[in-house]
C-alpha positions, -999 to +999 in steps of 0.1 A: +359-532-462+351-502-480+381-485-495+402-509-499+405-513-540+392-547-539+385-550-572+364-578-595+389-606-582+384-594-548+352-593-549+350-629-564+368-638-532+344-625-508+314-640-527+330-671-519+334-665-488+297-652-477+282-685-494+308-703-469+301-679-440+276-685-418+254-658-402+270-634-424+244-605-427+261-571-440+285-562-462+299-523-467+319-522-504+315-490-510+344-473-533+361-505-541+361-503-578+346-539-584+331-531-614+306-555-633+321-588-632+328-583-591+292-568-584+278-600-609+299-626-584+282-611-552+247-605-571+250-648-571+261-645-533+231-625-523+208-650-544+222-676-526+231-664-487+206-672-461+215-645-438+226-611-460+202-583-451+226-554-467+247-547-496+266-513-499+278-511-534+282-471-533+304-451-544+333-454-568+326-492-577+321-484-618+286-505-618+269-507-650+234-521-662+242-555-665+255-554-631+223-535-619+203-561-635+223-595-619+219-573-586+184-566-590+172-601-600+193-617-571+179-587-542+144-598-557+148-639-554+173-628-517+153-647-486+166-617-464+179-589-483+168-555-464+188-531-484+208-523-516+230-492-517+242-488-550+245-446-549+273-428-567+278-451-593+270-428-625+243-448-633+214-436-661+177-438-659+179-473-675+185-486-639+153-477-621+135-505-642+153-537-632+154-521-593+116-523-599+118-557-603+133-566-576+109-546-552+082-559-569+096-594-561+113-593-530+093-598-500+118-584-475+137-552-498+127-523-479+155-499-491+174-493-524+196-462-525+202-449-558+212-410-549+233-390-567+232-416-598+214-399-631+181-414-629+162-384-631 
């Protein structure tokens, strides 16, 4: 699905549609512009999806830290989650902190991308 401009309401739809999927497991949104609000509705389909090993959130999707943190809290309580790609998304060093989190917590996270973001 990845450019397609899905957008927060977009987004909102497929969050719906993971927690009614079954066996869903991957899920490529990169350059969608979803923004907060969108990344916040999947951040409570990851927390809650059985089977997703990997979100792709990279690229021109306008992320901020609130939406960093919802992501990171829900990849760190995810039963399966294998990797977060939130690269290219402009975000500042403020965003390695809650991405420790969920590392810390997760016991299946083995890859968050966070290139070309200003963390340095």
């Amino acid at each position: 699905l990845c450019d397609n401009k899905v957008g927060a309401k977009g987004a909102d739809a497929l969050a719906q549609g993971i927690l009614q999927a079954k066996g869903f497991r991957d899920l490529d949104v990169r350059n969608n512009g979803i923004g907060p609000e969108g990344a916040k509705a999947l951040s409570i389909a990851l927390r809650q999806s059985p089977t997703l090993e990997s979100l792709n959130l990279s690229g021109t999707n306008q992320l901020d830290l609130e939406a960093v943190k919802a992501l990171s809290q829900a990849a760190g309580l995810s039963a399966n989650l294998k990797l977060l790609n939130i690269a290219h998304n402009f975000l500042g060093p403020a965003a390695v902190a809650p991405l420790q989190f969920a590392l810390a917590q997760s016991r299946t996270l083995l890859d968050v991308n966070l290139s070309s973001n200003r963390v340095d």
